[in-house]
C-alpha positions in Angstrom: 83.7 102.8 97.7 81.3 105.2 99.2 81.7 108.9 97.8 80.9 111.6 100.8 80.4 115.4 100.2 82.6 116.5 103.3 80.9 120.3 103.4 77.6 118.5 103.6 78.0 116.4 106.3 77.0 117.3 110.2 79.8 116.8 112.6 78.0 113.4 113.3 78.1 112.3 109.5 82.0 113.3 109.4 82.8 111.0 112.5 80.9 108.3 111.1 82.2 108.7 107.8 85.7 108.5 109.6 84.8 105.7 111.5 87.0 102.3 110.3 85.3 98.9 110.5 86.2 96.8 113.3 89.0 94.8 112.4 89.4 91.0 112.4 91.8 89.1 114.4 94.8 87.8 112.9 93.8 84.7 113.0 90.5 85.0 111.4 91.9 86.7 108.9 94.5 83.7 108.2 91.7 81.6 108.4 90.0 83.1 105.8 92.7 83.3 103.5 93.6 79.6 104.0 89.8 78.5 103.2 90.1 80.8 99.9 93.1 78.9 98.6 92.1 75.6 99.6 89.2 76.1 97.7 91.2 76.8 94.4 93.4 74.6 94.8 90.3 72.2 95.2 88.2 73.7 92.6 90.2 75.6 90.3 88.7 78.4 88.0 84.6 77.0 89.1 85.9 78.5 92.9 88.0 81.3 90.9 84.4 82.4 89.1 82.5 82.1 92.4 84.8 84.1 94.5 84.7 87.1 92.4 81.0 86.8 92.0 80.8 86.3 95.9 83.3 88.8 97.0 83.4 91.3 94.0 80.1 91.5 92.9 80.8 90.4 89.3 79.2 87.7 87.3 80.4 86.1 84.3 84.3 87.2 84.6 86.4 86.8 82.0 89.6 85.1 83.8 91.8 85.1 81.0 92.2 88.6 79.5 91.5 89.4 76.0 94.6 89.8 73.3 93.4 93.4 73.3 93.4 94.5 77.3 97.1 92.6 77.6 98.4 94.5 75.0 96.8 98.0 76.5 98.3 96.7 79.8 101.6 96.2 78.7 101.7 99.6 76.5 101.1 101.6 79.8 103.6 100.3 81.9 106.7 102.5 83.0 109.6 102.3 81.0 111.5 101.0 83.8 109.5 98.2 84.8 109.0 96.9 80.9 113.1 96.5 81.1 113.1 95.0 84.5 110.4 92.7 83.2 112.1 91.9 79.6 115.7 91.3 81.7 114.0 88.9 84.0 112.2 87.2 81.0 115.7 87.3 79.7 117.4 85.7 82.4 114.8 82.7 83.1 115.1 81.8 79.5 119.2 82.0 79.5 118.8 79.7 82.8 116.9 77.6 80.8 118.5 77.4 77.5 121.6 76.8 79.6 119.9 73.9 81.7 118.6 71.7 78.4 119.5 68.2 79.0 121.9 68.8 81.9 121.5 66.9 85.0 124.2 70.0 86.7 123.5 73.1 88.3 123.6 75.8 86.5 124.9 79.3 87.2 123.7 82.3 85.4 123.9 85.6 86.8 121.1 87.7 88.1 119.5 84.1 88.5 
């Protein structure tokens, strides 16, 4: 991101600080996105690593997250998503509890 000091700028400088790229075509932009998950799916975390080092600028990421940084993520979250998360961890694992060894549908609520 590109800081700008508004009062500082000539008229000039605030039109072209306004200015939005040009915009891609749907389709490239589809295109691009396809290529991108092809090339997990093809590569896995290699094409993972090189993406965010080709598009992000960072070398050497760390794509798994220390203990640490999950548990600061999960302390920070708003109290109402942490229960919307724990009831849907809650659910899944009801579905599957209820599911062990049954060749049957099963129907649990919320599900």
């Amino acid at each position: 991101m590109k800081r700008v000091n508004w009062s500082q700028l000539s008229a000039a400088e605030r039109v072209s600080a306004l200015a939005r790229a040009p915009s891609t075509s749907s389709q490239e932009l589809v295109s691009g996105v396809s290529s991108i998950i092809e090339r997990v799916r093809r590569s896995g975390d290699r094409a993972l690593i090189e993406l965010t080092q080709q598009l992000d600028g960072i070398d050497s990421p760390q794509l798994k997250p220390d203990e640490a940084h999950f548990l600061d993520a999960v302390a920070s979250l708003d109290e109402t998503v942490s229960k919307a998360l724990d009831q849907a961890i809650s659910r899944v694992e009801e579905f599957h509890a209820a599911c062990q060894g049954s060749d049957v549908a099963c129907d649990v609520a919320g599900v």
